[in-house]
C-alpha positions as CSV (number, residue, x, y, z in Angstrom):
1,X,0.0,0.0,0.0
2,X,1.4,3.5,-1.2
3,X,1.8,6.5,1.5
4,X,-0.8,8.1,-0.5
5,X,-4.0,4.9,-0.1
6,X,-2.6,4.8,3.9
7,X,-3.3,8.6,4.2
8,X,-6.6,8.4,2.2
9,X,-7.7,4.7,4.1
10,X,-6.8,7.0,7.8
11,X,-8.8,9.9,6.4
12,X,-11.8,8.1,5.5
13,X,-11.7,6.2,9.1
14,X,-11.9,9.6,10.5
15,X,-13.3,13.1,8.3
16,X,-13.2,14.6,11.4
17,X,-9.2,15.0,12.4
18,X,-7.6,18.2,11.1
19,X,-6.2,16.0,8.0
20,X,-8.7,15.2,6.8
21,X,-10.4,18.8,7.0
22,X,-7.8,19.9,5.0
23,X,-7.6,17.5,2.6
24,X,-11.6,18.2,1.8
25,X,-11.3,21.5,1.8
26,X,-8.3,21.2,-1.1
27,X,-10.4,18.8,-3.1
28,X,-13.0,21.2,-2.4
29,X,-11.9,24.3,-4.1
30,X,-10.7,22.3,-7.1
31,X,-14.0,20.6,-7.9
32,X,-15.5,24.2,-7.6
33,X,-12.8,25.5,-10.5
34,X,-13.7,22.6,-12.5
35,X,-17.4,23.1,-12.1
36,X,-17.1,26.6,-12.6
37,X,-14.9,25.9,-16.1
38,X,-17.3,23.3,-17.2
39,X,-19.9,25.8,-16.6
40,X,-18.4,28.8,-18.3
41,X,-16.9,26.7,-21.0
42,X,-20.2,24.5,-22.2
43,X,-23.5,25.7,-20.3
44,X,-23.3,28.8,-19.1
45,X,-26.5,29.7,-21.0
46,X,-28.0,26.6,-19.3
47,X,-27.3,26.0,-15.8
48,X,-27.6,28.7,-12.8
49,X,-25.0,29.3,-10.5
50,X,-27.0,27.9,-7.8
51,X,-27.6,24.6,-10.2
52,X,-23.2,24.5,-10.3
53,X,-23.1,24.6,-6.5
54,X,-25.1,21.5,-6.0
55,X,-23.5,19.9,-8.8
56,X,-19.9,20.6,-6.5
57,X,-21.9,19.1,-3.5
58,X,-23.2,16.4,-5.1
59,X,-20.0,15.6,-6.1
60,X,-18.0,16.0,-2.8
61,X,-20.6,13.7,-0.9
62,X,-19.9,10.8,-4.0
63,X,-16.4,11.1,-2.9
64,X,-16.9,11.1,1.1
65,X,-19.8,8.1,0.8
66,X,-17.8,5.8,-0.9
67,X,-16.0,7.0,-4.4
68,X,-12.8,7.4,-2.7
69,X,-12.4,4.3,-1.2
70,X,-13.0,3.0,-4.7
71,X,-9.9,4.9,-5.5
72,X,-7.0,2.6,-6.7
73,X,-4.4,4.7,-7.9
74,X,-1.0,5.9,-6.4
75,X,-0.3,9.1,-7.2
76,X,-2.0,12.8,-6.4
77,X,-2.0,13.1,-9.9
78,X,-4.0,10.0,-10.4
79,X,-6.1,11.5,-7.7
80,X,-7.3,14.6,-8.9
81,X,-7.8,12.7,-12.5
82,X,-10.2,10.4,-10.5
83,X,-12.1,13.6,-8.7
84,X,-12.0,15.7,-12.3
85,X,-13.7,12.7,-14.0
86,X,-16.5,12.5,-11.6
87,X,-16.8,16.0,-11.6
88,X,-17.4,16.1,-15.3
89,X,-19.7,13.7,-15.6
90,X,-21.6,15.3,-12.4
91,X,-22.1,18.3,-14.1
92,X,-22.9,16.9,-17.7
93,X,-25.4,15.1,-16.4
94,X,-27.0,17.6,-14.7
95,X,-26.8,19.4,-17.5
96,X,-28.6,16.4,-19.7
97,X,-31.0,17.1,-17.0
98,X,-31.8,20.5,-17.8
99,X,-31.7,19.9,-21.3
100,X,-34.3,17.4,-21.2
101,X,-36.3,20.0,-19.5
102,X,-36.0,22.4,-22.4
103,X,-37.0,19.9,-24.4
104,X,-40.0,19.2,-22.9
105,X,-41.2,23.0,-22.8
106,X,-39.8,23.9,-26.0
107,X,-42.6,21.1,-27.2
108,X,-39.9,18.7,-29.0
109,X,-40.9,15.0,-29.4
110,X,-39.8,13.2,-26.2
111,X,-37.8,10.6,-28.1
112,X,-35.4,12.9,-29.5
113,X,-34.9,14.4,-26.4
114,X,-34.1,10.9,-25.1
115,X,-32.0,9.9,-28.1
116,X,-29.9,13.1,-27.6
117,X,-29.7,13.1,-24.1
118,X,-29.3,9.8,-22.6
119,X,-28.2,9.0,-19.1
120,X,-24.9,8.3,-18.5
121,X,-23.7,5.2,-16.5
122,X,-22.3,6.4,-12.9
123,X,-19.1,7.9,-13.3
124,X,-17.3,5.2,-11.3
125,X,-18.8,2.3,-13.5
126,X,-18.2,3.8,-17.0
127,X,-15.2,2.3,-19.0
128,X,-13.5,4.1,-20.8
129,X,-13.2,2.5,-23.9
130,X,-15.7,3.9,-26.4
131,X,-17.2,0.6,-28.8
132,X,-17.7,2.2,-32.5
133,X,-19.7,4.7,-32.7
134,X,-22.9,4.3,-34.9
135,X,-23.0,7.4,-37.3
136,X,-21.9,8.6,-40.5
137,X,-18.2,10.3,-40.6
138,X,-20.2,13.2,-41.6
139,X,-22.5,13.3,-38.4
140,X,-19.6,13.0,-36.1
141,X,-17.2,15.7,-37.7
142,X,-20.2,18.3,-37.3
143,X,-21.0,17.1,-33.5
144,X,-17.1,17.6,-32.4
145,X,-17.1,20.6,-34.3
146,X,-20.0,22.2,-32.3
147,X,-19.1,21.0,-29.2
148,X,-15.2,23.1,-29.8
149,X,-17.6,25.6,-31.0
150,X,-19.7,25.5,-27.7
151,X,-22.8,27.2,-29.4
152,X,-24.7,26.7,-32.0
153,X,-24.1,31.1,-32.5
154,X,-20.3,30.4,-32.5
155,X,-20.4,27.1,-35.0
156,X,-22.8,29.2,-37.5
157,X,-20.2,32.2,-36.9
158,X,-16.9,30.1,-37.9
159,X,-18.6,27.9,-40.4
160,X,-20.6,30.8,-42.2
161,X,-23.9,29.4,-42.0
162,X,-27.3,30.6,-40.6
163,X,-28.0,29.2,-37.0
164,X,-31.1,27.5,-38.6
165,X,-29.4,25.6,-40.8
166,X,-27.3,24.2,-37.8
167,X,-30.2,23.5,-35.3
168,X,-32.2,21.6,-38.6
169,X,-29.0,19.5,-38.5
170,X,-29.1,18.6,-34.8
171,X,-32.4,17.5,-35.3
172,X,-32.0,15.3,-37.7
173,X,-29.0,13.9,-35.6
174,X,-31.5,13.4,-33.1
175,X,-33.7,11.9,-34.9
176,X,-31.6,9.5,-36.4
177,X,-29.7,8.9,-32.8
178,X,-34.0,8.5,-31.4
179,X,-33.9,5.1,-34.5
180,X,-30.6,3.4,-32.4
181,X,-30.8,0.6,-30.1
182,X,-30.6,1.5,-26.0
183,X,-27.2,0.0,-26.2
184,X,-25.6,2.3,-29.6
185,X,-27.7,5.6,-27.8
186,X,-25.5,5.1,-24.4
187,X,-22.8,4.5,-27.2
188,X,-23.5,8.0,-28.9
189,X,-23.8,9.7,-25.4
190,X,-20.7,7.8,-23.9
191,X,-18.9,9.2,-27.0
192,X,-20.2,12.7,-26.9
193,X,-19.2,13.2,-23.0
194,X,-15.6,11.7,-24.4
195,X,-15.4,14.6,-27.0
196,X,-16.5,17.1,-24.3
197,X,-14.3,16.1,-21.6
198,X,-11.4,15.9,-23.7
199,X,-12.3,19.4,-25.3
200,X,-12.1,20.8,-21.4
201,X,-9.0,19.0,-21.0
202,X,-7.2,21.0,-23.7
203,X,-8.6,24.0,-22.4
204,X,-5.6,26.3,-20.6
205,X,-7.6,25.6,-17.3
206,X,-8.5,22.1,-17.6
């Protein structure tokens, strides 16, 4: 057992020492700068500032009730990978949430809300090897594109096309995603959180 899993198994034993105070508090404030560069990278047009703070909640009492002590790596680097994963796919699917919401006012067919925006498997089950993924070449170029894009404003701005033109495309994304199995849409969505993560990644803060 590395220093690191000894100081993590004695912190877990007790949150209450002044160890392990300060180590939640330092995995604290970094789950809130990757909430908050999620947010202001991807959604900042779709989830409250409120809505972000429960996301970095939700996501500290994953890793005090039991995410940590699923942790099996041996580095602090391996660490705060571990606590940045889970951290994404907190907020995206809180954001999938939200979206499905939209949906559903907006008055969009509920399948292609649920073909888009599919849940995503726990963050500590998901493996990350991504099967093939079942669209055109086409399709997949345009979704990676809009997600570096970030808007569908900022796509029809770098790509000089009308902003009606790129939401008619999503749709019929959607619709073709709404015609795939269960198992190819968790495909699709497991492959568009991929694409968004690694996005934030290469950002200068990620």
């Amino acid at each position: 057992m590395t220093e690191l899993q000894q100081s993590l198994r004695g912190i877990l034993a007790n949150r209450h020492t002044p160890e392990a105070r300060a180590f939640y508090e330092k995995l604290l404030g970094y789950i809130e700068r990757r909430s908050r560069l999620i947010w202001r990278s991807c959604y900042h047009d779709l989830l409250s500032q409120a809505e972000v703070e429960e996301a970095v909640s939700d996501v500290l009492k994953r890793l005090m009730c039991g995410a940590l002590a699923r942790f099996r790596g041996e580095t602090l680097n391996e660490l705060f990978g571990f606590v940045r994963t889970i951290t994404d796919r907190c907020v995206w699917r809180l954001a999938q949430k939200k979206l499905r919401e939209r949906e559903a006012l907006e008055g969009e067919g509920r399948e292609h809300a649920e073909g888009w925006y599919g849940t995503i498997r726990h963050p500590e089950a998901l493996v990350e090897v991504i099967p093939e993924v079942p669209l055109e070449e086409p399709d997949r170029v345009f979704l990676k594109l809009l997600l570096e894009a970030e808007s569908k404003v900022e796509y029809s701005r770098r790509h000089g096309v009308s902003r009606a033109a790129v939401t008619q495309r999503v749709q019929r994304i959607r619709s073709r995603i709404a015609k795939l199995e269960p198992e190819q849409r968790r495909t699709v969505d497991a492959w568009l959180h991929q694409q968004a993560r690694e996005h934030l990644q290469r950002s200068p803060e990620g």
